[in-house]
Short mmCIF file of the C-alpha atoms (twelve columns), coordinates in Angstrom:
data_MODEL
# 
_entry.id   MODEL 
# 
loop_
_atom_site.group_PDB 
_atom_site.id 
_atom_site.type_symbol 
_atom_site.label_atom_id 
_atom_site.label_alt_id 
_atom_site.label_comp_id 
_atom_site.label_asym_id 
_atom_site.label_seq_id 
_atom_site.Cartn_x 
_atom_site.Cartn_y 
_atom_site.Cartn_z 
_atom_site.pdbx_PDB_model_num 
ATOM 1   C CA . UNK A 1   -6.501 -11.466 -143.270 1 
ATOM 2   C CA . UNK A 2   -7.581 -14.055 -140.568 1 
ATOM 3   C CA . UNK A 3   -6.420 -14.980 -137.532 1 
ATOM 4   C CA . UNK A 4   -5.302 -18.470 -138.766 1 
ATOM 5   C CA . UNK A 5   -3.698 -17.180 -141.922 1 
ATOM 6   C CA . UNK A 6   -2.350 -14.011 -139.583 1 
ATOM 7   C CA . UNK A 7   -0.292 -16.839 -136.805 1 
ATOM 8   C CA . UNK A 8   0.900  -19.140 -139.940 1 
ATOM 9   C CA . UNK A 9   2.335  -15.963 -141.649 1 
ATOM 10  C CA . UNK A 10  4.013  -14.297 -138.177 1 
ATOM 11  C CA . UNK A 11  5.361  -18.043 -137.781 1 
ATOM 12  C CA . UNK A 12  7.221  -18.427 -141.061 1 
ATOM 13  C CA . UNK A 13  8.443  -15.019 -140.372 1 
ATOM 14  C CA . UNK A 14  9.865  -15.917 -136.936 1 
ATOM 15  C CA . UNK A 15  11.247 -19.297 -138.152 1 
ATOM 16  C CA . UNK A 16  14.889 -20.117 -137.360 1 
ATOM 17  C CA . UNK A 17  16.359 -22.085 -140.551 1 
ATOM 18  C CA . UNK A 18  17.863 -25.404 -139.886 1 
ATOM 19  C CA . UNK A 19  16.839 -25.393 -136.516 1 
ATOM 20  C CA . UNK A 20  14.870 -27.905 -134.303 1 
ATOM 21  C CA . UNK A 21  13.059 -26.802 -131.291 1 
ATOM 22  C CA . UNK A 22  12.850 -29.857 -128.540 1 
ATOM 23  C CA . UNK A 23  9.770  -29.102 -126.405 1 
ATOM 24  C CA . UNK A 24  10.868 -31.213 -124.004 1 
ATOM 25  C CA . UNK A 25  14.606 -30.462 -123.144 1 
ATOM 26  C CA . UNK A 26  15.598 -28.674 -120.048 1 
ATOM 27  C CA . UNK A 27  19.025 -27.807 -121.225 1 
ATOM 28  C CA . UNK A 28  21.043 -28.387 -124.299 1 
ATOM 29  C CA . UNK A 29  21.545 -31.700 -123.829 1 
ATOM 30  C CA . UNK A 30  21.622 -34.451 -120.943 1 
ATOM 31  C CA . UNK A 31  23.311 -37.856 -119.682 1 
ATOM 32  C CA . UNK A 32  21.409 -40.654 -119.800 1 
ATOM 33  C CA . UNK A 33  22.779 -44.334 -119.319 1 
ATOM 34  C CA . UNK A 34  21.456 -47.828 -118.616 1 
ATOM 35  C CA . UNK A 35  23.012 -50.292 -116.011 1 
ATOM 36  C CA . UNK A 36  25.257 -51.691 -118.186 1 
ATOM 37  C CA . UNK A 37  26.981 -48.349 -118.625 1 
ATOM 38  C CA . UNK A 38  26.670 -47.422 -114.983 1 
ATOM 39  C CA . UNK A 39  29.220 -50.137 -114.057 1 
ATOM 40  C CA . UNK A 40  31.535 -49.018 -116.670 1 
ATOM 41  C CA . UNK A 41  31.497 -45.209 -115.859 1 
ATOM 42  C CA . UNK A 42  34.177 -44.041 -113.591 1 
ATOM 43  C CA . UNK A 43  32.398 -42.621 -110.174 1 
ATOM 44  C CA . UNK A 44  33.499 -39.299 -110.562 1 
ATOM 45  C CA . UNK A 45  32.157 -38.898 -113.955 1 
ATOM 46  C CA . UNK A 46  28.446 -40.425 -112.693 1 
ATOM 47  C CA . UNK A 47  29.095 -37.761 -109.792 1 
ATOM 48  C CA . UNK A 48  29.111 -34.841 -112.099 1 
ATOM 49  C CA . UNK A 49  26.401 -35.706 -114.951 1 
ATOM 50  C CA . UNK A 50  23.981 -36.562 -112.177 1 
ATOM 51  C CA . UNK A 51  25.098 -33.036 -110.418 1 
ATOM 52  C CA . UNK A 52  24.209 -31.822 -113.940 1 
ATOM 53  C CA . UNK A 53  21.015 -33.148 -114.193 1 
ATOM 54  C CA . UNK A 54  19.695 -32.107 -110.853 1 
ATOM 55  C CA . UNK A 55  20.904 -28.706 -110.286 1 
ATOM 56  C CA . UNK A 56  18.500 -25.618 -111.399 1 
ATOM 57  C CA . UNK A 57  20.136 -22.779 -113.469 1 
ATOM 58  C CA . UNK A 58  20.725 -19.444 -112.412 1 
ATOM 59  C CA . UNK A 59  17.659 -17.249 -114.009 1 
ATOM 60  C CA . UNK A 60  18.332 -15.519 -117.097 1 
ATOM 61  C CA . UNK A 61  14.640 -14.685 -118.793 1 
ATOM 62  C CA . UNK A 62  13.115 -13.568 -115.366 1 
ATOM 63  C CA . UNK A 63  13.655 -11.861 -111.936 1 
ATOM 64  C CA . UNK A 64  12.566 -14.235 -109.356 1 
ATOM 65  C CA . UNK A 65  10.877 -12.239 -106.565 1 
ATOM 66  C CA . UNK A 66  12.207 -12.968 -102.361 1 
ATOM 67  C CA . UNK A 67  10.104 -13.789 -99.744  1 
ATOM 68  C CA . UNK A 68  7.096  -16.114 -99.519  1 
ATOM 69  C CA . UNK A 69  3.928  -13.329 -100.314 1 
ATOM 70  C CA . UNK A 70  4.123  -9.654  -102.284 1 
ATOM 71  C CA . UNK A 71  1.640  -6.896  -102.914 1 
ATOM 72  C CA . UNK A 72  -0.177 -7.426  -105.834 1 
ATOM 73  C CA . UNK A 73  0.107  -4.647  -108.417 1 
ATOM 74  C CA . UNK A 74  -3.536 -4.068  -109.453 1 
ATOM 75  C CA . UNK A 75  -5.267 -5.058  -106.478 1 
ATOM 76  C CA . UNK A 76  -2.995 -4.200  -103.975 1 
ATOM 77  C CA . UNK A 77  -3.660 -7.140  -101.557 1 
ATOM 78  C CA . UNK A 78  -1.292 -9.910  -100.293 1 
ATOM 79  C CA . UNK A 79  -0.652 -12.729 -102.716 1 
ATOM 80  C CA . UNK A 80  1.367  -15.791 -102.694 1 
ATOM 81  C CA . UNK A 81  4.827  -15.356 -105.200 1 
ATOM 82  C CA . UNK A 82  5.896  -18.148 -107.289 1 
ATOM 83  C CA . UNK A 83  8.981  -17.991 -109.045 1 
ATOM 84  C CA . UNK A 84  7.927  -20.417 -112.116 1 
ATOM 85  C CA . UNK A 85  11.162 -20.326 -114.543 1 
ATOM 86  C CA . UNK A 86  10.132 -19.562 -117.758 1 
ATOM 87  C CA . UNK A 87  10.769 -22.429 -120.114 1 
ATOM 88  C CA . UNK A 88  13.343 -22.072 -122.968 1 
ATOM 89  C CA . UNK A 89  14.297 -24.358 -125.840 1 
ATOM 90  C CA . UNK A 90  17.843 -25.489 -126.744 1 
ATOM 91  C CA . UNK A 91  18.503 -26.199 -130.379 1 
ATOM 92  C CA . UNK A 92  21.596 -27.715 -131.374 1 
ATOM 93  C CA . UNK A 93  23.159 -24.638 -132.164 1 
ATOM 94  C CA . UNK A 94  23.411 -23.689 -128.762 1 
ATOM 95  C CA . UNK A 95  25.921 -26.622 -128.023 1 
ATOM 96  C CA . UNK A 96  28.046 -25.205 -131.079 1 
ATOM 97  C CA . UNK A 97  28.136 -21.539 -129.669 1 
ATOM 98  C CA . UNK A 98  27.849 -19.740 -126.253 1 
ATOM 99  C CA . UNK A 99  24.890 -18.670 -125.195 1 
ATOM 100 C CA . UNK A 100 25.398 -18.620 -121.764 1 
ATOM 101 C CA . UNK A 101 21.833 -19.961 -120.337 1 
ATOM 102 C CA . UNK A 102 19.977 -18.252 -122.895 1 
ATOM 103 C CA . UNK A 103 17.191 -20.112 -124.982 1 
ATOM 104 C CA . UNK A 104 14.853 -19.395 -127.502 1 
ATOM 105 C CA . UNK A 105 11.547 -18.474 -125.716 1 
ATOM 106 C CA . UNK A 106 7.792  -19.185 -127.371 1 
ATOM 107 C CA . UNK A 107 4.914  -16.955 -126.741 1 
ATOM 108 C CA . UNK A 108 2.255  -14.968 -128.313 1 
ATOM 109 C CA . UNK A 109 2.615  -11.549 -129.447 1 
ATOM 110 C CA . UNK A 110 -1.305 -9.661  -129.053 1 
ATOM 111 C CA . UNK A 111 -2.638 -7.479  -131.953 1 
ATOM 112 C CA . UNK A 112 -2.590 -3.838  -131.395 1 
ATOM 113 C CA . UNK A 113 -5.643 -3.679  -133.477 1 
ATOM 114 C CA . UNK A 114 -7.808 -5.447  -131.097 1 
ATOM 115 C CA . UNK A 115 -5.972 -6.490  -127.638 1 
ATOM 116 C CA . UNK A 116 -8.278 -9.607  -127.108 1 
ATOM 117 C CA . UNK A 117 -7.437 -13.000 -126.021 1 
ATOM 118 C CA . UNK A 118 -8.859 -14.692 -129.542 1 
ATOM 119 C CA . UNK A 119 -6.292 -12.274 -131.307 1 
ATOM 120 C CA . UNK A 120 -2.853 -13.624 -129.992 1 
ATOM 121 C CA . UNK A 121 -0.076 -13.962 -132.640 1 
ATOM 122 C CA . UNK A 122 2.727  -16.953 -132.278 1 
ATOM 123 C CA . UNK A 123 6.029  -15.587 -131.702 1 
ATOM 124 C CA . UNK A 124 9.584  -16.559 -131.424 1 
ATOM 125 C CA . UNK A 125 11.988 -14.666 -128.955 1 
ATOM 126 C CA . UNK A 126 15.750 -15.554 -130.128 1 
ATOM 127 C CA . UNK A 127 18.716 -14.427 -128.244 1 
ATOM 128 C CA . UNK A 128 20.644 -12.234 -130.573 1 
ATOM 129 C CA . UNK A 129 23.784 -14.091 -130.951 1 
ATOM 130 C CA . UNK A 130 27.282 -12.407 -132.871 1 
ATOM 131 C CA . UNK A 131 31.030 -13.334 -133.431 1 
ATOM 132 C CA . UNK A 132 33.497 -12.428 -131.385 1 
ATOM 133 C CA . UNK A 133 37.795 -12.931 -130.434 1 
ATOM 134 C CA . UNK A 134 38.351 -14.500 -127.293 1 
ATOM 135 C CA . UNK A 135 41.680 -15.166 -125.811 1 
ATOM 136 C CA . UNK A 136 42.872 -17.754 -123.550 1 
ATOM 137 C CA . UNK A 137 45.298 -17.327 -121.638 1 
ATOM 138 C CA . UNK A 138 45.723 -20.961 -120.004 1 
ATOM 139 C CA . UNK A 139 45.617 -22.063 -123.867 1 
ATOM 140 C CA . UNK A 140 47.744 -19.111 -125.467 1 
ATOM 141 C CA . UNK A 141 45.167 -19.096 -128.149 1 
ATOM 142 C CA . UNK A 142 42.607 -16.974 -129.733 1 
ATOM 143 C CA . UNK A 143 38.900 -18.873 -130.430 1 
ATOM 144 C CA . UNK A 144 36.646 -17.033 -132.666 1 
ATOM 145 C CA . UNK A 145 32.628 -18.264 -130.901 1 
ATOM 146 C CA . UNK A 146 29.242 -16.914 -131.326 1 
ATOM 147 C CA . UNK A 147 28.344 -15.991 -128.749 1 
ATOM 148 C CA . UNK A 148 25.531 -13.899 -127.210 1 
ATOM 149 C CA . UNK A 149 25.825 -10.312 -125.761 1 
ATOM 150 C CA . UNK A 150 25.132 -11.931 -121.895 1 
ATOM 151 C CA . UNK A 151 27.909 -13.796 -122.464 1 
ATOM 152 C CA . UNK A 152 30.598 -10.915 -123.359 1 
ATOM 153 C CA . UNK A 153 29.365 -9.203  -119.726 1 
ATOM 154 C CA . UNK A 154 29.650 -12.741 -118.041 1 
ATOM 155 C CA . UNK A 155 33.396 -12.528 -119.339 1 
ATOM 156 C CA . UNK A 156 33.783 -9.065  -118.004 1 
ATOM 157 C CA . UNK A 157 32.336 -10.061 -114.671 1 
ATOM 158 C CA . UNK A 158 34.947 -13.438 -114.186 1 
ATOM 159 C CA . UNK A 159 37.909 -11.083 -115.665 1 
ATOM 160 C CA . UNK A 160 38.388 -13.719 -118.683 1 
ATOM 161 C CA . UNK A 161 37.664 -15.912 -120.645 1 
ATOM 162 C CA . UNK A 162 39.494 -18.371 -118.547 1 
ATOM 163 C CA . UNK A 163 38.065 -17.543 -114.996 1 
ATOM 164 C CA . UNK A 164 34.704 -17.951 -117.244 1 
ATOM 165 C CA . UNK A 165 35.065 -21.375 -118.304 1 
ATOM 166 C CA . UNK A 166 36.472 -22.343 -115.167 1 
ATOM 167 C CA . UNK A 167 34.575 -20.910 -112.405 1 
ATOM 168 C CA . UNK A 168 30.646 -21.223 -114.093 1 
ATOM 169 C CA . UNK A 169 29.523 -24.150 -113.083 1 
ATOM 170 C CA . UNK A 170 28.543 -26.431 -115.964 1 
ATOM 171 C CA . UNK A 171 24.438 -26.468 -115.746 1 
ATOM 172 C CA . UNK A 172 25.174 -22.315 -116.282 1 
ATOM 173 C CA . UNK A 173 27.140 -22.649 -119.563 1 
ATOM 174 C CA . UNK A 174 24.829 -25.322 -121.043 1 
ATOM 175 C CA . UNK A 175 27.262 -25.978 -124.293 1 
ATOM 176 C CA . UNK A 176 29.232 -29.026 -125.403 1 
ATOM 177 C CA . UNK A 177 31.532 -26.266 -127.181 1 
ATOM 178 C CA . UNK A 178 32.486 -24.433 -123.707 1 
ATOM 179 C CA . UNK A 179 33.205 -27.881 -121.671 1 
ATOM 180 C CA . UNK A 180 35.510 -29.140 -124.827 1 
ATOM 181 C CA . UNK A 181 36.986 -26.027 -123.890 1 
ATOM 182 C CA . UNK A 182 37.396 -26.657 -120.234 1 
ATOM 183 C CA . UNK A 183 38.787 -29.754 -120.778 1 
ATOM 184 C CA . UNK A 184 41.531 -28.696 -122.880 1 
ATOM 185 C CA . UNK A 185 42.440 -26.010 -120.079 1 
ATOM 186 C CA . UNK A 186 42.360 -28.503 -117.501 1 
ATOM 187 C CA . UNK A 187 44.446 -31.206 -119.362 1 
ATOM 188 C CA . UNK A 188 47.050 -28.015 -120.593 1 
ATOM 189 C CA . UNK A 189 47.163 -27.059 -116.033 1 
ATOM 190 C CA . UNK A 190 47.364 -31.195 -114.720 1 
ATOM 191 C CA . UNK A 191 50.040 -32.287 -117.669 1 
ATOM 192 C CA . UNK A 192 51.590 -28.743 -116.982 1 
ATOM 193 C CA . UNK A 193 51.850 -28.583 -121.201 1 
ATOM 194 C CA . UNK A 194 50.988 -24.771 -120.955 1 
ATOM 195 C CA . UNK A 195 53.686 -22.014 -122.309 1 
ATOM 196 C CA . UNK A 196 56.291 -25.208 -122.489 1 
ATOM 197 C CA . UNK A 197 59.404 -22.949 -123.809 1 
ATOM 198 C CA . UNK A 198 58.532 -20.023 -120.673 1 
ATOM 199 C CA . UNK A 199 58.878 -21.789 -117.243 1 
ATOM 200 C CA . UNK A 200 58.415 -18.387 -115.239 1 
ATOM 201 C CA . UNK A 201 55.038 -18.264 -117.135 1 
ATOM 202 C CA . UNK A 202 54.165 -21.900 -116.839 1 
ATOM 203 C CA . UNK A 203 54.645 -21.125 -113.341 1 
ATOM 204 C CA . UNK A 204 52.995 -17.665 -112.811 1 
ATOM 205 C CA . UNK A 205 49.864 -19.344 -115.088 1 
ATOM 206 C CA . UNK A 206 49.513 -22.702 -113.002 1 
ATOM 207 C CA . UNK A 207 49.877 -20.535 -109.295 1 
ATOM 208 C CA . UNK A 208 47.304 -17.832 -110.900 1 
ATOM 209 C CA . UNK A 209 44.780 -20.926 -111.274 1 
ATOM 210 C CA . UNK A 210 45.780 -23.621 -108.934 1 
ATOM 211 C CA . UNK A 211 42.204 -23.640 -107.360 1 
ATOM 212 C CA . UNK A 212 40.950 -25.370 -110.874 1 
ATOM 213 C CA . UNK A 213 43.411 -27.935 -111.102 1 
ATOM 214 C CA . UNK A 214 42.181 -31.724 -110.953 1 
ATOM 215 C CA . UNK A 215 44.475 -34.938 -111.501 1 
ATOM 216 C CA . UNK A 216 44.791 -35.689 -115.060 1 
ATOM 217 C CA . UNK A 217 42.511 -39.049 -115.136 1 
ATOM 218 C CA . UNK A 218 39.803 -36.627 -114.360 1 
ATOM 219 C CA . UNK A 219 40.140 -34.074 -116.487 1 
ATOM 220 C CA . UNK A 220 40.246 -36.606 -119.483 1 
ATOM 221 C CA . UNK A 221 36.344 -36.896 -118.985 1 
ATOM 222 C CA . UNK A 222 35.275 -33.535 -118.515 1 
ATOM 223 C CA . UNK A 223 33.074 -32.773 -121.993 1 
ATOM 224 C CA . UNK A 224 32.507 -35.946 -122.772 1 
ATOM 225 C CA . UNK A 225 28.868 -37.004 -123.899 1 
ATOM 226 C CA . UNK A 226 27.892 -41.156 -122.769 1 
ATOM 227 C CA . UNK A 227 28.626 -42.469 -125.942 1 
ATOM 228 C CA . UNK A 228 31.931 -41.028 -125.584 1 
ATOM 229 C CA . UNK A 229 32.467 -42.077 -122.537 1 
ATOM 230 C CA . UNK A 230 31.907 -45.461 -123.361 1 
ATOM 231 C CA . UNK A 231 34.181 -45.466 -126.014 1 
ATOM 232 C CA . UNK A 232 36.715 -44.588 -123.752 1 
ATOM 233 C CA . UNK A 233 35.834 -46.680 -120.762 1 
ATOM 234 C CA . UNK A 234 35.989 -49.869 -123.210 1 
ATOM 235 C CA . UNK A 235 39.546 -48.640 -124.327 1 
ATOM 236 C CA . UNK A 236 40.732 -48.783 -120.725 1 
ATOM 237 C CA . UNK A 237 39.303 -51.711 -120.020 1 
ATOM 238 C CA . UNK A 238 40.436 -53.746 -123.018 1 
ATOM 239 C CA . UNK A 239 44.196 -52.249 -122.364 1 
ATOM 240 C CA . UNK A 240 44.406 -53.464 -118.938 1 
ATOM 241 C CA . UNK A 241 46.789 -56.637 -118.709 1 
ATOM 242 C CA . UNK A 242 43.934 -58.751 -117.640 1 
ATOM 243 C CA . UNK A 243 41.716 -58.730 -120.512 1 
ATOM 244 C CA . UNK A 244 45.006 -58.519 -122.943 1 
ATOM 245 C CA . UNK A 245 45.047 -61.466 -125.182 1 
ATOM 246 C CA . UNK A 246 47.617 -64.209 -124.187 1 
ATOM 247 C CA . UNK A 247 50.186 -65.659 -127.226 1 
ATOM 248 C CA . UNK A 248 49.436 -68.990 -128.071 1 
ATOM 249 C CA . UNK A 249 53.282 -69.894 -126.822 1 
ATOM 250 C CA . UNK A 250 52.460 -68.763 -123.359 1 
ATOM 251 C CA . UNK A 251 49.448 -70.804 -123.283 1 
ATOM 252 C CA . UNK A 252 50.919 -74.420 -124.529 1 
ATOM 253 C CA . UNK A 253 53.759 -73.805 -122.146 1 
ATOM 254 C CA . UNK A 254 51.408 -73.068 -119.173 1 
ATOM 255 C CA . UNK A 255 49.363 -76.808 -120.215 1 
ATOM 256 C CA . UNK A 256 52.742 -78.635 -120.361 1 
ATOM 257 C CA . UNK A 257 53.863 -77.595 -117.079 1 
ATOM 258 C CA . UNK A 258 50.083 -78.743 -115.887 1 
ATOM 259 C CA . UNK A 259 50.516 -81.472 -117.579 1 
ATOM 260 C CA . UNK A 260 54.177 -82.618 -116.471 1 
ATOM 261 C CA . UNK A 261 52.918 -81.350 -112.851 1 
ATOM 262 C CA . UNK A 262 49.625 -84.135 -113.098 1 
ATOM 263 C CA . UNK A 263 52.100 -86.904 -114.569 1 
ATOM 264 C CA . UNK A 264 54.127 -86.600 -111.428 1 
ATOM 265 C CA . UNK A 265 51.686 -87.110 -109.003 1 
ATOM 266 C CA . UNK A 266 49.875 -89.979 -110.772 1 
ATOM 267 C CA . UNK A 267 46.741 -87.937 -111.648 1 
ATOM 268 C CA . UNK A 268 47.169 -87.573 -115.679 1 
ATOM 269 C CA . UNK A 269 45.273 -91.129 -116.422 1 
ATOM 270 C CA . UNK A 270 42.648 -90.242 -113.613 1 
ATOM 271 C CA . UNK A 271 41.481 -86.945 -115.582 1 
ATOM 272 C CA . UNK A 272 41.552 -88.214 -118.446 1 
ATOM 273 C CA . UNK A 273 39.645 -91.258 -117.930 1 
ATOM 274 C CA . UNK A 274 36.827 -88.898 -116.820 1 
ATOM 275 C CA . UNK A 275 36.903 -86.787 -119.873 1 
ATOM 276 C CA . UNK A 276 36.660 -89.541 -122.050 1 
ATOM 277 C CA . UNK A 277 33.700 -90.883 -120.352 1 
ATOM 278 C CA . UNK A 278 30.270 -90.812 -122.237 1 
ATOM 279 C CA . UNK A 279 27.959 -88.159 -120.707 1 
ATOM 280 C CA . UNK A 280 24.335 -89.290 -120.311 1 
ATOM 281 C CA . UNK A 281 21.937 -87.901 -122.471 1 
ATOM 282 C CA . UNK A 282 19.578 -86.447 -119.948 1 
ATOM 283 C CA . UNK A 283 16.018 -85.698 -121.223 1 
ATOM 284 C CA . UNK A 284 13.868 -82.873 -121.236 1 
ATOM 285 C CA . UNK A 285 10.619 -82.425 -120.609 1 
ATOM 286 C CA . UNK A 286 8.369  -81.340 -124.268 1 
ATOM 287 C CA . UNK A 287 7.585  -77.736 -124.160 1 
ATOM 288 C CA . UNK A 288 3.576  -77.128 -124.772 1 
ATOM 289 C CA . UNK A 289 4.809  -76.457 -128.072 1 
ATOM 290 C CA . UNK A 290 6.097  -79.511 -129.260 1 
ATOM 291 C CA . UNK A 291 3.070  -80.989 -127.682 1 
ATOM 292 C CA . UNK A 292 0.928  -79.846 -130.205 1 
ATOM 293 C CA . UNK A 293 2.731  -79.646 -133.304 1 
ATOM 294 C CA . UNK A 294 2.142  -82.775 -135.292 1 
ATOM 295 C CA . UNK A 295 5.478  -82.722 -136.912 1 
ATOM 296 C CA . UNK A 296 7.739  -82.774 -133.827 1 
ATOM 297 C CA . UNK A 297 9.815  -85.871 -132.649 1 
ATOM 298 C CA . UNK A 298 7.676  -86.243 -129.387 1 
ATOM 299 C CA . UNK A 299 4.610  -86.685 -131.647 1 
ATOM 300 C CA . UNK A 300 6.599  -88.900 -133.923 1 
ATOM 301 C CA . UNK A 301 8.096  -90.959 -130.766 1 
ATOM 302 C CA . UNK A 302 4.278  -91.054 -129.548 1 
ATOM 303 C CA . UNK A 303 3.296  -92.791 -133.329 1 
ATOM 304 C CA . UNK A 304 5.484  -95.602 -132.881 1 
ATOM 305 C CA . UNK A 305 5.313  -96.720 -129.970 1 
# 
């Protein structure tokens, strides 16, 4: 078998089904908005995508290396160390499930046969991902989530599944799933809607995480993607009193009092007479358009006179 026929048959072996692999994503998804949007937006919202966007994740497929130079292995002399992350893909699965940082890794595999640059096989590395039971206790509720094996020691490390959602900061969990999550928890400690029937466990569960809690106009718009945010920004917006539409009744009783105010001070037949006044047609100068076309009414005007 050939080399070319050897990398098309590792590939379809390595495939993921019903996946697609962005080359260019940096994490499993972003927040991106135009100018119109940005004056929409609430701050605090713009504050945390862009703090998002900028901040580097903790590494999870390598061990970066402190200090400035190292030994080299074979050579043993002084070389420089660079810590270059190795670059991971994020399929839309991973913003359905936890995965905890981890991405699906492409590389080349070398033959056994003959260890030779020429010889290097396509590969796929895929984080091995299974279901498990989580509790919450903020939520009193059990979520069943795929999730990867990292993920299950993360949870060990924060001592829940709560302290997991809460305390890793956003860039680190890299899933829509976990921050719908968040959100719910933070809503259930700022409305105080969690264990409603127990007080003296409403109370021991809000003191045990009383570092998390944000007002509730915050915590509305943690998870949400742009378009989402949008959507709810134009909701606000269109319920404030301002930009409520008026009843007709309100607004022909506002013109009559205008109107009755006016009459009284003489000033009705002034206004009027300057609204009924013929405005004078001003004219514009012909585009280089109408110049030219033979069919135009500055052409025509041009004929007959």
């Amino acid at each position: 078998m050939s080399s070319s026929k050897t990398a098309t048959f590792i590939l379809r072996n390595n495939r993921i089904k019903n996946m697609r692999l962005p080359r260019t994503k940096k994490a499993a998804y972003s927040y991106v908005w135009d100018e119109k949007a940005d004056a929409i937006l609430p701050e605090h919202y713009k504050k945390r995508c862009l703090e998002f966007m900028h901040k580097e994740p903790i590494p999870v497929h390598y061990v970066p290396s402190a200090g400035t130079f190292g030994i080299h292995k074979l050579t043993k002399l002084p070389n420089k160390i660079q810590n270059v992350p190795i670059p991971a893909l994020y399929p839309q699965e991973a913003n359905e499930e936890l995965w905890g940082g981890e991405g699906i890794i492409m590389g080349y595999k070398m033959d056994k046969a003959h260890l030779r640059q020429k010889n290097r096989l396509p590969k796929l590395w895929k984080p091995f991902v299974c279901k498990r039971a989580v509790y919450s206790e903020i939520l009193d509720k059990w979520f069943e989530i795929s999730m990867t094996m990292r993920v299950l020691d993360l949870i060990d490390e924060c001592h829940g599944f709560d302290n997991y959602i809460l305390k890793t900061h956003e860039r680190d969990l890299n899933s829509l799933l976990a921050m719908k999550i968040r959100r719910k928890m933070l809503l259930a400690l700022a409305n105080k809607t969690c264990y409603p029937n127990d007080k003296e466990k409403q109370e021991r569960i809000l003191h045990k995480y009383h570092e998390f809690i944000i007002p509730a106009e915050e915590a509305e718009w943690v998870g949400l993607t742009v378009s989402e945010a949008l959507i709810k920004a134009k909701e606000a917006k269109k319920a404030e009193p301002e930009n409520q539409p008026k009843p007709l009744k309100d607004l022909y009783e506002e013109n009559l009092v205008l109107k009755l105010h006016l009459i009284k001070e003489n000033r009705w037949e002034q206004i009027m007479e300057e609204i009924e006044k013929p405005k004078e047609e001003t004219k514009e100068a012909p585009s280089m358009i109408a110049k030219l076309n033979p069919f135009s009414q500055y052409n025509r005007a041009k004929k007959k006179s």
